[in-house]
C-alpha positions, 0 to 999 in steps of 0.5 A: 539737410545734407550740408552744413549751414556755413557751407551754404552760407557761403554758397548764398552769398557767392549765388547773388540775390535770390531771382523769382521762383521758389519764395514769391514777392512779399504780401501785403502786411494787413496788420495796423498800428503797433501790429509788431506789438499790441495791435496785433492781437486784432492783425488780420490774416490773409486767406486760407487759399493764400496760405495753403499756395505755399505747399505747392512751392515747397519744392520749387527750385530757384535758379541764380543767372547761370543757371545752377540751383542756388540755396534759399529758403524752401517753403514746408506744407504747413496747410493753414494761413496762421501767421507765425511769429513765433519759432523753436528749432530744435534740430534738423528734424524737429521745430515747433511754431507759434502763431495767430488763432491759436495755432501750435504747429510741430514737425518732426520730419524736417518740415515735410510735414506739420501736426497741428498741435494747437491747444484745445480752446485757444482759437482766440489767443496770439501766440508770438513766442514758443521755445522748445527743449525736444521734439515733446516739451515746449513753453508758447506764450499769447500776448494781449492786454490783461488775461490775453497774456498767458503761457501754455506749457506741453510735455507730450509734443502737444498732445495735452498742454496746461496753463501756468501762467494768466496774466491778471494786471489789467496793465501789463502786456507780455511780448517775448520770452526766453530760456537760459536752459530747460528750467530757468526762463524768463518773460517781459511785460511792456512798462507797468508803472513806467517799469518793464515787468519780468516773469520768472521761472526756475521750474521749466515754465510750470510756475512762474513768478514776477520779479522785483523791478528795483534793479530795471531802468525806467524805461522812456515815455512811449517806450515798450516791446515789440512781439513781433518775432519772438526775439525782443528777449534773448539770452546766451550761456546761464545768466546774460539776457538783453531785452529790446525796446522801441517807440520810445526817443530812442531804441535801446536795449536793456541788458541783465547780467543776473537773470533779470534782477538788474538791468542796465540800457543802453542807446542803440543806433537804430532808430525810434521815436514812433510807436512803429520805430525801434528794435524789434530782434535781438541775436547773441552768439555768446555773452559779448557778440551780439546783432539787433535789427528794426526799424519802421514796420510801415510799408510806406516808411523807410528804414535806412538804419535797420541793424546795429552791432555790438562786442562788448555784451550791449554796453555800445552799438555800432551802426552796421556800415551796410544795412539791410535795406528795409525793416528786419523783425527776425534775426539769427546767428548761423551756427559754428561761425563767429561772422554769419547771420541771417536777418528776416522782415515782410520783404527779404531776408539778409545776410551778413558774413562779417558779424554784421558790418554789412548786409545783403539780400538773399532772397524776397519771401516775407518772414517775421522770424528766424532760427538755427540749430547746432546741427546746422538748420536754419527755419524762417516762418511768418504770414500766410502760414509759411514756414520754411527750412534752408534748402542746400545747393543741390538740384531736386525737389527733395527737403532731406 
């Protein structure tokens, strides 16, 4: 990318809503009930001929109403039709995602194409979560009820992986996972025995150890987590961690300052009170500044309050004053910039320059999810294999 993120942020937003062209009008999402969480281990995929049309839209431009090359989202040759739900982006060059069948993917050329790095034998697993340190360690985790949820762990780019964690409590069901730094990480469970359940390691994911649910908050009858973009649990800086929740009578964000021991919740404003409703991402920027969106991931529902903000680490959420407009799984903090942010669902993606007051589309392509990096790259993945990178303003094909 030969310009900075802030930089076509700011072209984004001065180009208007993306028109028709490079990213088409979203698919049908096949996935059934509580498919952003349990369900989904069954969700259908849409056809490999479906997912294998976005190559060929990896170089097209889209065109705002004078005619100018507008920024946006550039689909990358992924050659499959996996659904990504989960994303690391590393730097410009490198990314890594995780997804349905089994399928690791790795780039190391900023997306102008993909190794097919998927574990040997994990056809049947659901990868929704993957966090990455380079170009050559990654940690994904699968979802599932009982041994469905594992975590598969690479030191070599994918060339070999070895699991390290196989969930054996007929109870639990793991949805997201994160890393406060290449060794200390942590995994959530849905409740078991009306507690979220929390996975540590201090090893980089070699080993990994369940951790004492004295200090979390019981959580709400109905209440669980939604693996639907890697982002129910997020954190920032060495110990802050938040982990988002929905289904319950309200959808609140459990926020520990201890990596993990204690938690404490909090109500937040977008709402829940369904096991398709509640808060499905999380971003912080730093320990207090920090944007959760959701909703209700059925198409015939409305989502009228989809995203909420906070400034003081979780304690209270404000409303956003504009939201987006529809349900938002996937959200993600622009780099060097204390008030942009993208957010992502199956049909657009927003953005935000005011830290998340107000929202507006930028484009309609269906993603799950997104990421950003420090050199200034943003990636969005989701159904139909599409992954996609950020595109400058500037005319040509070119992804560099």
């Amino acid at each position: 990318m030969s310009v900075g993120l802030t930089g076509a942020a700011l072209a984004l937003t001065l180009a208007g809503p993306a028109q028709a062209g490079e990213t088409p009008t979203a698919a049908t999402v096949t996935d059934t009930t509580r498919t952003e969480g349990r369900a989904g281990v069954g969700g259908a995929d849409v056809t490999a001929a479906e997912g294998r049309a976005g190559a060929a839209d990896a170089t097209a431009d889209r065109q705002d109403g004078a005619g100018a090359t507008a920024p946006g989202w550039r689909l990358t040759p992924t050659g499959t039709d996996a659904r990504f739900r989960g994303l690391a982006a590393v730097d410009r060059a490198t990314a890594w995602a995780a997804g349905s069948k089994g399928t690791v993917l790795r780039t190391t050329d900023g997306g102008r194409s993909w190794r097919n790095v998927s574990p040997p034998g994990a056809g049947e697993l659901e990868f929704r979560d993957v966090e990455a340190f380079d170009a050559r360690r990654a940690v994904v985790l699968a979802i599932g009820e009982g041994e469905a949820s594992r975590v598969l762990r690479t030191e070599d780019g994918g060339t070999t992986w070895t699991e390290s964690f196989r969930n054996t409590d007929p109870r639990a069901f793991y949805d997201c996972m994160t890393f406060f730094d290449p060794r200390h990480g942590l995994a959530m469970s849905d409740p078991v025995d009306g507690k979220y359940r929390i996975l540590s390691t201090r090893d980089g994911g070699r080993s990994w150890q369940v951790l004492p649910s004295a200090g979390m908050p019981d959580a709400l009858p109905g209440e669980a987590g939604f693996a639907a973009s890697g982002q129910c649990l997020v954190s920032a800086g060495p110990r802050d961690v938040w982990l988002a929740t929905g289904g319950g009578a309200t959808g609140r964000v459990l926020h520990s300052a201890d990596r993990g021991m204690t938690w404490r919740a909090t109500a937040t404003t977008i709402p829940a009170g369904d096991p398709a409703r509640g808060v499905f991402g999380l971003a912080f920027r730093d320990r207090a500044h920090g944007i959760a969106v959701g909703g209700d991931y059925r198409k015939d529902q409305p989502s009228p309050q989809a995203a909420a903000v906070t400034g003081d680490g979780g304690r209270g959420w404000r409303a956003s004053v504009t939201p987006p407009p529809a349900y938002r799984s996937g959200v993600a903090w622009l780099p060097h910039s204390r008030a942009a942010a993208l957010a992502v669902g199956p049909t657009g993606t927003d953005l935000t320059t005011d830290g998340g007051r107000t929202w507006r589309t930028v484009d309609t392509g269906s993603y799950d999810t997104v990421d950003c990096t420090r050199d200034g790259a943003c990636w969005a993945s989701g159904e139909q294999g599409r992954i996609a990178r950020l595109a400058p303003n500037r005319p040509g094909g070119a992804l560099g």
